[in-house]
Structures are given as C-alpha cells and as structure tokens.
MOPAC internal coordinates of N, CA, C and O (Angstrom, degrees):
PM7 1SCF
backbone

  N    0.0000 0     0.00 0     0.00 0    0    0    0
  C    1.4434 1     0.00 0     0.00 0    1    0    0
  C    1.5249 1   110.68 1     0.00 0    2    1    0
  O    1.2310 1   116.41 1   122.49 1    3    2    1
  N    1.5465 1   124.42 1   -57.51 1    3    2    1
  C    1.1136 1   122.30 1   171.76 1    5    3    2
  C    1.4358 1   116.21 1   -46.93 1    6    5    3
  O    1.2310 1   112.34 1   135.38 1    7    6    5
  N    1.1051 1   132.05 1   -44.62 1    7    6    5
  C    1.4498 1   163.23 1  -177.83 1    9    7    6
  C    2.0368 1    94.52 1   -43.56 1   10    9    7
  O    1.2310 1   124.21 1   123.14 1   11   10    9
  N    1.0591 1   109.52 1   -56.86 1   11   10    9
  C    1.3988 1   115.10 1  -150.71 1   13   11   10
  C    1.2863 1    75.41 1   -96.21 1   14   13   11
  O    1.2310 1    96.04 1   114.94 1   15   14   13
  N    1.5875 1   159.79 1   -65.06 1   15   14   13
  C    1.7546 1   160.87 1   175.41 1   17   15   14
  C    1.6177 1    72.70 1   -21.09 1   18   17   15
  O    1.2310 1   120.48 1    67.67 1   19   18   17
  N    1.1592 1   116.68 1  -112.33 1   19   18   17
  C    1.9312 1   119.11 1  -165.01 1   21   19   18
  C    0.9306 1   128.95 1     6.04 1   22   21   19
  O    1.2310 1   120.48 1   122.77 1   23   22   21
  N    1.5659 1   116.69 1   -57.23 1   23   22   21
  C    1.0221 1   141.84 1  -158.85 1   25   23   22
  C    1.6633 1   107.50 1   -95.11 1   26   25   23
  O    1.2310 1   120.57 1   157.26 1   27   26   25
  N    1.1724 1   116.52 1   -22.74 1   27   26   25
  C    1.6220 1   115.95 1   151.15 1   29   27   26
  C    0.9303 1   115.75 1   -72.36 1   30   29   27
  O    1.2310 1   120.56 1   133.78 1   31   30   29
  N    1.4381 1   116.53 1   -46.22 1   31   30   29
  C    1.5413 1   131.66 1  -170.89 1   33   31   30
  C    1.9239 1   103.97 1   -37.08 1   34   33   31
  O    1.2310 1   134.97 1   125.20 1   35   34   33
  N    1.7003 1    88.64 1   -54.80 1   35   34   33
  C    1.7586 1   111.33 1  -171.73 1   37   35   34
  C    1.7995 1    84.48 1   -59.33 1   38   37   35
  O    1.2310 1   112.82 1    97.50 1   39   38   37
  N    1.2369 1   131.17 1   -82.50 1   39   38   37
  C    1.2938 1   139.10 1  -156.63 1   41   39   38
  C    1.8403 1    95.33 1   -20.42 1   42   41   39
  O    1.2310 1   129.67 1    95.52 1   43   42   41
  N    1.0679 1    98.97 1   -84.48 1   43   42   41
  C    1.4054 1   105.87 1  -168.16 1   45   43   42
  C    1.3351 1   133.43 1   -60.20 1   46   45   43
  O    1.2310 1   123.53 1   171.48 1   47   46   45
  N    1.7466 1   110.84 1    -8.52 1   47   46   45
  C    1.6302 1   110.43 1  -179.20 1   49   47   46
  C    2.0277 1    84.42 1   -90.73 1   50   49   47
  O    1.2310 1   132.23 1   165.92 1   51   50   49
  N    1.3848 1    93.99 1   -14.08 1   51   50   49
  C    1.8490 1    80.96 1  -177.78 1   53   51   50
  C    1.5273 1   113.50 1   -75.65 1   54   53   51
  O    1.2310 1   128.36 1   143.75 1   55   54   53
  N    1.1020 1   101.51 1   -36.25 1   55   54   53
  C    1.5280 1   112.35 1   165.30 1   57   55   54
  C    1.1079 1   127.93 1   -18.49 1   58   57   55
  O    1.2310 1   137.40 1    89.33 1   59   58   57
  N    1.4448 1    83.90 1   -90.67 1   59   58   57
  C    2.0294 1   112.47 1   144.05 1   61   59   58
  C    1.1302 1   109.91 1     9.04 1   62   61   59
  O    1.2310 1   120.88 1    74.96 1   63   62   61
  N    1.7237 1   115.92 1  -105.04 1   63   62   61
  C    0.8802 1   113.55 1  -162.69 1   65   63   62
  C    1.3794 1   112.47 1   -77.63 1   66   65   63
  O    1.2310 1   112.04 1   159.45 1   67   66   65
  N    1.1239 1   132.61 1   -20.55 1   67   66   65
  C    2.0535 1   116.17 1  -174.94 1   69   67   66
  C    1.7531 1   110.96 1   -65.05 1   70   69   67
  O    1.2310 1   121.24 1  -179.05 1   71   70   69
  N    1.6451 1   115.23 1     0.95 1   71   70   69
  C    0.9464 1   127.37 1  -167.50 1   73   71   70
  C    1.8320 1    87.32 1  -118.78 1   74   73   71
  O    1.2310 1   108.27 1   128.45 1   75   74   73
  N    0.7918 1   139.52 1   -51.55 1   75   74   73
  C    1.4767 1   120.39 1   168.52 1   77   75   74
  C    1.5924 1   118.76 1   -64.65 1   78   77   75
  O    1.2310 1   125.34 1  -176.25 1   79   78   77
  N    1.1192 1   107.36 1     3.75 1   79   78   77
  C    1.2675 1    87.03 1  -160.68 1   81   79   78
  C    1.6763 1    91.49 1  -124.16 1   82   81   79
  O    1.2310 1   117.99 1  -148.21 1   83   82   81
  N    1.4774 1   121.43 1    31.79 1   83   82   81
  C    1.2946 1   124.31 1   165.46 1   85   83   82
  C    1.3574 1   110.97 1   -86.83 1   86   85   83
  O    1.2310 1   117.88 1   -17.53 1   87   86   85
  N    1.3555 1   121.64 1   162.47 1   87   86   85
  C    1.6152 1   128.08 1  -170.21 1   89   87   86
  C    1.4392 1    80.63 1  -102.02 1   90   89   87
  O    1.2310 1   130.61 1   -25.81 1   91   90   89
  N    1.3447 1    97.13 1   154.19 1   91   90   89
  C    2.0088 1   114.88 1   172.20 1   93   91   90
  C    1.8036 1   100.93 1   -72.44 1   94   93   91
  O    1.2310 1   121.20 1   -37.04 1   95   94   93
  N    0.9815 1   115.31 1   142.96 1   95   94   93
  C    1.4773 1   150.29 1   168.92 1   97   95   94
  C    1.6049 1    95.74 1   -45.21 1   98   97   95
  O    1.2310 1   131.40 1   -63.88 1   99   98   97
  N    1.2998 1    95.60 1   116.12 1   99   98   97
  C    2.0300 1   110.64 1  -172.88 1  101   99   98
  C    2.0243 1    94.01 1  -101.35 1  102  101   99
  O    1.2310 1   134.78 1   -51.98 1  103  102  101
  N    1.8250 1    89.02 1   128.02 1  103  102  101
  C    1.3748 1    72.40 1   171.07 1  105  103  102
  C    1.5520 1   142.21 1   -91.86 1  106  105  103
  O    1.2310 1   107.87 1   -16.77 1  107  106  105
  N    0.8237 1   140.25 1   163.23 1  107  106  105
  C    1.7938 1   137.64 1  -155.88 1  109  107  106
  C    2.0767 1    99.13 1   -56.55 1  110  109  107
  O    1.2310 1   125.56 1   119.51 1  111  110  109
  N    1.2251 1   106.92 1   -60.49 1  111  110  109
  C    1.7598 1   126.88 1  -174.89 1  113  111  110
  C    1.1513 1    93.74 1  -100.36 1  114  113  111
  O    1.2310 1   130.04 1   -40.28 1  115  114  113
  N    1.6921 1    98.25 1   139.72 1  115  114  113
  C    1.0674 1   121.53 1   146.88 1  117  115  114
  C    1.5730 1   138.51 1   -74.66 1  118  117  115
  O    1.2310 1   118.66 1   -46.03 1  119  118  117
  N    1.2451 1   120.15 1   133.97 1  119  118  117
  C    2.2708 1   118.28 1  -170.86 1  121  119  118
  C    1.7905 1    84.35 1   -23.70 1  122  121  119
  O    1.2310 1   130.34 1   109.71 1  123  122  121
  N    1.2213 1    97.66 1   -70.29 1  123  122  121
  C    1.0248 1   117.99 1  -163.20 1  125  123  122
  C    1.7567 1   132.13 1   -42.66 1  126  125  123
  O    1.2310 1   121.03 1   139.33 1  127  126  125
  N    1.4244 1   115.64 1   -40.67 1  127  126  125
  C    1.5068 1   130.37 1   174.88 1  129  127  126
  C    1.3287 1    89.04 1   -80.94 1  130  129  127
  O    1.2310 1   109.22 1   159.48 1  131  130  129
  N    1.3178 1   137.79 1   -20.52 1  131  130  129
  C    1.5326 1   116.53 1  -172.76 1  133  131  130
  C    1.6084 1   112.67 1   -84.93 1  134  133  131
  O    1.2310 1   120.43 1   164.71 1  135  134  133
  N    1.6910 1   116.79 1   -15.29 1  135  134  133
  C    1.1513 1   130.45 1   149.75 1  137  135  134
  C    1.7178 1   130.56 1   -56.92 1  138  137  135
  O    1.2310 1   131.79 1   162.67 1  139  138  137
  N    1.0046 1    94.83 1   -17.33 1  139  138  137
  C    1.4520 1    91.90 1  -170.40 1  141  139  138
  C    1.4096 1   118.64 1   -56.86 1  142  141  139
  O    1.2310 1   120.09 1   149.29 1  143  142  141
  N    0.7213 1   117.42 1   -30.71 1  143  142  141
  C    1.5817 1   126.08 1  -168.85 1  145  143  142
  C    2.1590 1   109.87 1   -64.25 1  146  145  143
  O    1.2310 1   126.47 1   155.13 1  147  146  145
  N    1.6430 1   105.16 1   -24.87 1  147  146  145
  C    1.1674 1   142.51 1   170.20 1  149  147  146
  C    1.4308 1   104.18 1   -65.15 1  150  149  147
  O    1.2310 1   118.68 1   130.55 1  151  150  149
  N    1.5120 1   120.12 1   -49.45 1  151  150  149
  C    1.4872 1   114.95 1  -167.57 1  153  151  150
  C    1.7375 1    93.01 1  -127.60 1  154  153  151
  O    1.2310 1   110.41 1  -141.01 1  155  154  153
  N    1.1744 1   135.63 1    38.99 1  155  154  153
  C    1.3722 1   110.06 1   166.64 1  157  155  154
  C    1.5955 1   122.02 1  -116.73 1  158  157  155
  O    1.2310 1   107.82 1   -11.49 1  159  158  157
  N    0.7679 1   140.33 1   168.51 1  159  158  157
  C    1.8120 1   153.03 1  -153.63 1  161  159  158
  C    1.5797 1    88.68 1   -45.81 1  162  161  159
  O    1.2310 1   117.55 1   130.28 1  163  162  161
  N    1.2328 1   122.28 1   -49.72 1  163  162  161
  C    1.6410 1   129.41 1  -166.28 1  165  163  162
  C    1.5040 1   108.80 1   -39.25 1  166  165  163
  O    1.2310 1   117.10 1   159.06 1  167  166  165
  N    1.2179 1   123.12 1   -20.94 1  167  166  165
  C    1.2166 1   140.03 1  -156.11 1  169  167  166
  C    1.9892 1   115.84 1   -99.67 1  170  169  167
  O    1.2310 1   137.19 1   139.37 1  171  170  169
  N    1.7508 1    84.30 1   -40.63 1  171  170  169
  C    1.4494 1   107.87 1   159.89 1  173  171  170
  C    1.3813 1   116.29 1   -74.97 1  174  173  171
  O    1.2310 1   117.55 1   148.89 1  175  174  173
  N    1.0472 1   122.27 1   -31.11 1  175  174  173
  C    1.8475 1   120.30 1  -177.22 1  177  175  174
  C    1.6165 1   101.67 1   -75.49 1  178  177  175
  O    1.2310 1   124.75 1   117.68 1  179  178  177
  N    1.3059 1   108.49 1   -62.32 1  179  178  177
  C    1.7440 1   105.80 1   154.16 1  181  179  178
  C    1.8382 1   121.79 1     8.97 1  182  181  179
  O    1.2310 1   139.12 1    91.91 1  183  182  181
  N    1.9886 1    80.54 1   -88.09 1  183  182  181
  C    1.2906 1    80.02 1   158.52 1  185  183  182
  C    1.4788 1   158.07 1  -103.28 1  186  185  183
  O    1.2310 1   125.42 1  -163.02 1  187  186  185
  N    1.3409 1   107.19 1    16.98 1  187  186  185
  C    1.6571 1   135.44 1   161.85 1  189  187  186
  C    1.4652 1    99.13 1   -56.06 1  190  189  187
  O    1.2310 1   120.69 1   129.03 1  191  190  189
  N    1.4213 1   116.28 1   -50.97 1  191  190  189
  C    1.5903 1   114.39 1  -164.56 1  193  191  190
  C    1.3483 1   121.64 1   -51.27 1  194  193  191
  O    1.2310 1   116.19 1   129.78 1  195  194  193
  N    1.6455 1   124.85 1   -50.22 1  195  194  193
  C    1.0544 1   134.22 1   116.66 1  197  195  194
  C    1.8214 1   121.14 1    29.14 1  198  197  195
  O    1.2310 1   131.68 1   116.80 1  199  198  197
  N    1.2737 1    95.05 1   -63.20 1  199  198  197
  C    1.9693 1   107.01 1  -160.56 1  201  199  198
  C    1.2094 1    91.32 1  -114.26 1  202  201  199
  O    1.2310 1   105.12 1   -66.15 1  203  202  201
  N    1.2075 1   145.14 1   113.85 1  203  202  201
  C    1.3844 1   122.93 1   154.82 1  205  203  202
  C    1.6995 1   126.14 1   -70.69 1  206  205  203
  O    1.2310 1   132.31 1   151.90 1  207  206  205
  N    1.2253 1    93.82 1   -28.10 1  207  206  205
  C    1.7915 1    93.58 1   162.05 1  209  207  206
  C    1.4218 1   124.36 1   -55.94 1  210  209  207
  O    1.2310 1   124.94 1   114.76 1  211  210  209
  N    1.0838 1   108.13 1   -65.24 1  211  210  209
  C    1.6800 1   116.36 1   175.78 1  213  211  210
  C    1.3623 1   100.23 1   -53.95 1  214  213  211
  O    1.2310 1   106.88 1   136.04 1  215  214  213
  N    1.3198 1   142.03 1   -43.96 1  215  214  213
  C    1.6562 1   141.71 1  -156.90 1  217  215  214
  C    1.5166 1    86.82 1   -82.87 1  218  217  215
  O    1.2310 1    96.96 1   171.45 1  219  218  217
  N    1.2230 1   158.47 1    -8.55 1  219  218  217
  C    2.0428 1   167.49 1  -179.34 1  221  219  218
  C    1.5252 1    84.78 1  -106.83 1  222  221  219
  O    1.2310 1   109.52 1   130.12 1  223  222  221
  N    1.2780 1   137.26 1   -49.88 1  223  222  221
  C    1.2161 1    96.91 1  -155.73 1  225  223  222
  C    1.5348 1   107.22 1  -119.57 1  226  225  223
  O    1.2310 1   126.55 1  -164.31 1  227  226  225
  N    1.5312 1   105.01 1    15.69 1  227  226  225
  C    1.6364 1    94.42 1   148.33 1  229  227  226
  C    1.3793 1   117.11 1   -91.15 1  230  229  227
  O    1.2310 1   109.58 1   142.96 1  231  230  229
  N    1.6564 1   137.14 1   -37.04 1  231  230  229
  C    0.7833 1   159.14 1  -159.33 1  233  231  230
  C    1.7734 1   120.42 1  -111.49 1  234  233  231
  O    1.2310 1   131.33 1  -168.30 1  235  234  233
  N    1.1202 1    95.73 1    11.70 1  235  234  233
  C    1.7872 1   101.73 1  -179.45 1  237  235  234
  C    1.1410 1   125.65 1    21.14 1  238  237  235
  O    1.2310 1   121.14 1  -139.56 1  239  238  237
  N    1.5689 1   115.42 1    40.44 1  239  238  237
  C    1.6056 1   130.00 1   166.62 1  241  239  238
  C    1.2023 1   114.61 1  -135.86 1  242  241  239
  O    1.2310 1   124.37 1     2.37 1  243  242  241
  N    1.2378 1   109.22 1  -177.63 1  243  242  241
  C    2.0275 1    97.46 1   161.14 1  245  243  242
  C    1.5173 1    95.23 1  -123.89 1  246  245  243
  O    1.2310 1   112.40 1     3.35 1  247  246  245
  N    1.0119 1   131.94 1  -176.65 1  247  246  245
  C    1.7103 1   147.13 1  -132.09 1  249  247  246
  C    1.4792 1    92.19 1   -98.59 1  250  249  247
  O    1.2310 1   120.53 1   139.99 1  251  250  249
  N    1.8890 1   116.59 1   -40.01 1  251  250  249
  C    1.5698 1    79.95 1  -171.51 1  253  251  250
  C    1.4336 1   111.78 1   -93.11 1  254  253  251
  O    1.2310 1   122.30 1  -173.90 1  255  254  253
  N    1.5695 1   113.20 1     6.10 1  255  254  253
  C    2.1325 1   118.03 1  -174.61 1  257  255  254
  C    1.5527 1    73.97 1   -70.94 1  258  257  255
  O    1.2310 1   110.31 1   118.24 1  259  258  257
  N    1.4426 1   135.81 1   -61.76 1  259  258  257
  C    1.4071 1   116.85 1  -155.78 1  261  259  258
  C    1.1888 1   133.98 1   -48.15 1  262  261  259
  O    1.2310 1   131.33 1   128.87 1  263  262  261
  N    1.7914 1    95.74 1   -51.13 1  263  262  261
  C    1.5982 1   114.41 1   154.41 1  265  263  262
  C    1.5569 1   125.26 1   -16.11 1  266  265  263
  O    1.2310 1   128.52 1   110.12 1  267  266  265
  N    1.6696 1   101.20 1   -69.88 1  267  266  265
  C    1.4137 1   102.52 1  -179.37 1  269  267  266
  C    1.5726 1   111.36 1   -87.42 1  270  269  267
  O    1.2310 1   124.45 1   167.25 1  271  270  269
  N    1.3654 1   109.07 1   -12.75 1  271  270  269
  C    1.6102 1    92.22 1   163.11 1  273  271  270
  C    1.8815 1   127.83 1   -54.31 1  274  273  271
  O    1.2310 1   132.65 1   129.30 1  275  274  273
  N    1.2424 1    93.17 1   -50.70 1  275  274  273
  C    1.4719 1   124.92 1   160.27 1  277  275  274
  C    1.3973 1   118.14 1   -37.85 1  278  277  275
  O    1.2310 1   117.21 1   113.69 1  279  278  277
  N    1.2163 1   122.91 1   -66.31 1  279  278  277
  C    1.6323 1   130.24 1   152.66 1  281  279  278
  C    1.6504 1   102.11 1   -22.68 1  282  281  279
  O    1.2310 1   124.33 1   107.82 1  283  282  281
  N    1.4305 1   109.29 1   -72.18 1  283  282  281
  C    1.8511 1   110.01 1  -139.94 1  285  283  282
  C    1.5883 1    84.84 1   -99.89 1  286  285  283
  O    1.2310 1   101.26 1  -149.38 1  287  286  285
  N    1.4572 1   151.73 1    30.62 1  287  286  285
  C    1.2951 1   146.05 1   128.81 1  289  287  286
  C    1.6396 1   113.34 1   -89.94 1  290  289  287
  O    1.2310 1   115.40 1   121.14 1  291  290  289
  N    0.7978 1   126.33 1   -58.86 1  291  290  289
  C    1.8701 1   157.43 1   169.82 1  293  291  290
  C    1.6524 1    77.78 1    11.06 1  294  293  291
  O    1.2310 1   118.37 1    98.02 1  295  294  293
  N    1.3643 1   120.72 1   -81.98 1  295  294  293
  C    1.7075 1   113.67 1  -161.88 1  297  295  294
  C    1.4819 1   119.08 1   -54.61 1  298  297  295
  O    1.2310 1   125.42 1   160.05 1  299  298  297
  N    1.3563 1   107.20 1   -19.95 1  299  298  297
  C    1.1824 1   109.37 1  -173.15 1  301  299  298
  C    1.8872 1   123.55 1   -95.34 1  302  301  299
  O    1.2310 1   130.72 1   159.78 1  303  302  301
  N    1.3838 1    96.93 1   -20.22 1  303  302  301
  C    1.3499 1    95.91 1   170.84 1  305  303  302
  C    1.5473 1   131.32 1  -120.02 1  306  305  303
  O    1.2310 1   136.60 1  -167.14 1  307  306  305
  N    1.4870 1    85.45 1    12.86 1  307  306  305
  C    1.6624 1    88.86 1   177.31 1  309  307  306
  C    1.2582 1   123.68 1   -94.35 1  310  309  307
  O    1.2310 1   115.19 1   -27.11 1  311  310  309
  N    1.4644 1   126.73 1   152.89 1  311  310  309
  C    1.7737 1   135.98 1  -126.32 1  313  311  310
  C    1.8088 1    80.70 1  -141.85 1  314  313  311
  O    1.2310 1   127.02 1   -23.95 1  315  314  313
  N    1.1983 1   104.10 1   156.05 1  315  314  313
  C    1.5415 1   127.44 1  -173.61 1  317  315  314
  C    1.3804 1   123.68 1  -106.48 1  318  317  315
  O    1.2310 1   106.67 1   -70.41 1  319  318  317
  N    1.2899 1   142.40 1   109.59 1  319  318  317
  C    1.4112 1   144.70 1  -167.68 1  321  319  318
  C    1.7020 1   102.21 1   -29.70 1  322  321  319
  O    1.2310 1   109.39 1   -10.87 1  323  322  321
  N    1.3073 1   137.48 1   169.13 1  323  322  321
  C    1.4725 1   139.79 1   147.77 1  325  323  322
  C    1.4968 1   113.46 1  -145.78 1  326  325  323
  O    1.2310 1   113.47 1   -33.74 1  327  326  325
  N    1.1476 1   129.95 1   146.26 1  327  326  325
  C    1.1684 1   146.92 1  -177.54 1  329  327  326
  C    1.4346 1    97.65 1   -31.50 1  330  329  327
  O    1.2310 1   100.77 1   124.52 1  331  330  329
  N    1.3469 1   152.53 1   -55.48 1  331  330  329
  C    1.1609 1   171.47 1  -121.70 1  333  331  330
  C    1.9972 1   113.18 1  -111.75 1  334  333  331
  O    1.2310 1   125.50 1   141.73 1  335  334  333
  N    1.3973 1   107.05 1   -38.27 1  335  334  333
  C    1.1202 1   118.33 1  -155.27 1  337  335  334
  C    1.3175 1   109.31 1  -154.41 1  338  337  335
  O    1.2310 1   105.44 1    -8.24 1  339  338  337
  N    1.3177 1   144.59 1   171.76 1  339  338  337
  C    1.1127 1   149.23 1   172.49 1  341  339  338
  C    1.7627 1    92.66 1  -125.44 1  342  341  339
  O    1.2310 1   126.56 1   -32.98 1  343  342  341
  N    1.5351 1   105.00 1   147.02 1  343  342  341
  C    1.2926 1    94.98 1   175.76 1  345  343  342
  C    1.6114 1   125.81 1  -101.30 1  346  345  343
  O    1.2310 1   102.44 1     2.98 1  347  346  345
  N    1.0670 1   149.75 1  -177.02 1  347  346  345
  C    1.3536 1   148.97 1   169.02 1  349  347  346
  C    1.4810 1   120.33 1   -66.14 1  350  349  347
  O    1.2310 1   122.08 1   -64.98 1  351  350  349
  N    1.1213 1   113.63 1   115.02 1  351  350  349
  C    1.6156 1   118.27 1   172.02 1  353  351  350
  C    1.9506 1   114.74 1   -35.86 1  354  353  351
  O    1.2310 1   122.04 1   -32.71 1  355  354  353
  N    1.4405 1   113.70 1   147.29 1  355  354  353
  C    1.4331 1   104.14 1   167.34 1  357  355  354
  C    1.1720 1   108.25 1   -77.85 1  358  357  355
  O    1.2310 1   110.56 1   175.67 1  359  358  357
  N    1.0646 1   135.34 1    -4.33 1  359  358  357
  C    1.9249 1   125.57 1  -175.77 1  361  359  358
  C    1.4670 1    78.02 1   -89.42 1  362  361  359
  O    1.2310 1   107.72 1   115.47 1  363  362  361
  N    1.8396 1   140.51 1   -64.53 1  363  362  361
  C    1.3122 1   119.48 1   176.13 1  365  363  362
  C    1.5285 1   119.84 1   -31.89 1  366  365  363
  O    1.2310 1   111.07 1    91.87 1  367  366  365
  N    1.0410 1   134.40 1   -88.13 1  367  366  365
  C    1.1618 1   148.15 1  -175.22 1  369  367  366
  C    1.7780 1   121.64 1   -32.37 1  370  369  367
  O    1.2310 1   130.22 1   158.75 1  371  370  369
  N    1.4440 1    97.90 1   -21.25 1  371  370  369
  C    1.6558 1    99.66 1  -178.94 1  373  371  370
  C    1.5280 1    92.18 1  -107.52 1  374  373  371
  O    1.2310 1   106.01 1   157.74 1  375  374  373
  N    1.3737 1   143.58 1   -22.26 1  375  374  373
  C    1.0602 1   125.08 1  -146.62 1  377  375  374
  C    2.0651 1    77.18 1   -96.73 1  378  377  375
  O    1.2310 1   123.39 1   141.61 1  379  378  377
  N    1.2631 1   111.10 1   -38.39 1  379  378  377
  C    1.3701 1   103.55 1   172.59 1  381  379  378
  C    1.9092 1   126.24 1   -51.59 1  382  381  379
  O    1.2310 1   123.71 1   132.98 1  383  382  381
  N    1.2917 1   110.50 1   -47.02 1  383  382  381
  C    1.1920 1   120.31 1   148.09 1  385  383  382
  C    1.7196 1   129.97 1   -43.17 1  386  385  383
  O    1.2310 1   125.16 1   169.03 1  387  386  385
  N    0.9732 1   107.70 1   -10.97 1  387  386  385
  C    1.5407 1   105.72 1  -151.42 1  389  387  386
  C    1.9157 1   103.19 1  -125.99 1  390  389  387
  O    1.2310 1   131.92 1   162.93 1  391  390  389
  N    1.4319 1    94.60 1   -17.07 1  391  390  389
  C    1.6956 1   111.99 1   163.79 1  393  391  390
  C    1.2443 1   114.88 1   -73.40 1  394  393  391
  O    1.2310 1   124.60 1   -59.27 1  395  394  393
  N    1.8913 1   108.78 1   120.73 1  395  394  393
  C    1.5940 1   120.42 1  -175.48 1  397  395  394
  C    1.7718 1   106.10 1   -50.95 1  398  397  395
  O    1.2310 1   115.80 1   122.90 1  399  398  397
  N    1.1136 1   125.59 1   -57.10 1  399  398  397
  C    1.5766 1    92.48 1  -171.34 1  401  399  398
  C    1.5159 1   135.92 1   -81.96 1  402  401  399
  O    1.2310 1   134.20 1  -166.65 1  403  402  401
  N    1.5407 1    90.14 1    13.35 1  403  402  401
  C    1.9566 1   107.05 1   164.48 1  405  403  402
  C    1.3765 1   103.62 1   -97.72 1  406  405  403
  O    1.2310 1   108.63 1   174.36 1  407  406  405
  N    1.1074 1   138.87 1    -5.64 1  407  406  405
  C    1.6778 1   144.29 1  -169.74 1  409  407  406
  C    1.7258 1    81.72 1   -80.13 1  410  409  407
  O    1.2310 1   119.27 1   104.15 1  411  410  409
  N    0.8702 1   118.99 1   -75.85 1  411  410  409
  C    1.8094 1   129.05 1  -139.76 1  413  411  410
  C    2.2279 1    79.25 1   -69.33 1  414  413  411
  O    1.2310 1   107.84 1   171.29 1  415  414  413
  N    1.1044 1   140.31 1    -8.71 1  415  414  413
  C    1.4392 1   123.04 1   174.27 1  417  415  414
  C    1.7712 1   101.51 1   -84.21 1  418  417  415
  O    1.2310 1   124.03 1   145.78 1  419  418  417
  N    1.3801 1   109.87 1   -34.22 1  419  418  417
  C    1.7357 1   104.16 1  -175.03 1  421  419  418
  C    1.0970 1   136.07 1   -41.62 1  422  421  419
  O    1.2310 1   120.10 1   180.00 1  423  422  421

C-alpha cells in the first residue's frame, strides 16, 4: 500500500514538473510580417504607375510587357491562402522577381 502512495506520489510531482517546464506557445507571424503589406514595394508600383518613366526604369518594361508578362507566369507562380498567413499576390511576386537587383540572385 505504501508502495503504490510513492509511486503516485512520483506520478504526479513528475507531472509537475514536465508541465512547468514547457516553453510558452511562439506565435506563427510576426507584429511585424503581418505589416508588410503596409511597407512593401507593392506600394511603390502604386506609385510608379503614375510615371511611366520611372515605372521603365525601375522595372525595365513598360506597364503593358508586364501586364502580359503577368498573364503568361500567373499559373505558375501563384501560392494558396493558409490558415496561418495570407499569401502574396502574383502581380506581388513577379514584380519582386522582375526587380534588377533580385535578377542578378536567380
């Protein structure tokens, strides 16, 4: 009888601690990555559109080659919402691709 008291005794101070001794729950996004959409290039094309000069010579096209660039990639690089995240637009994602000093990493 005493034997089996102990041996609960052990059960539950073990308990105890494997339950203190968990790290707190990390969250998926950062404040910060959930901003992005606030501070990223998308915001600059915005206003590139605006200029058509400046919109050629950040982007070494003019608005409608992008257009149809955009068209004939579109199936291929577009990403799917998840519980977790929203994903990046393909006009995001190509216009990121399509900026000279991300060209020369491909």
């Amino acid at each position: 009888m005493e034997e089996v008291l102990l041996w609960s005794l052990y059960l539950v101070c073990l308990a105890k601690k494997t339950k203190q001794s968990r790290r707190p729950r990390r969250k998926w996004s950062r404040k910060w990555l959930l901003k992005k959409r606030e501070f990223s290039h998308i915001n600059l094309l915005r206003e590139l559109r605006n200029e058509p000069n400046d919109w050629r010579n950040y982007l070494r096209m003019d608005e409608e080659t992008y257009v149809e660039l955009l068209k004939l990639v579109s199936p291929f690089i577009v990403k799917k919402d998840t519980v977790m995240r929203k994903a990046i637009s393909t006009r995001e994602a190509l216009s990121y691709l399509t900026i000279p000093c991300y060209r020369k990493k491909l």
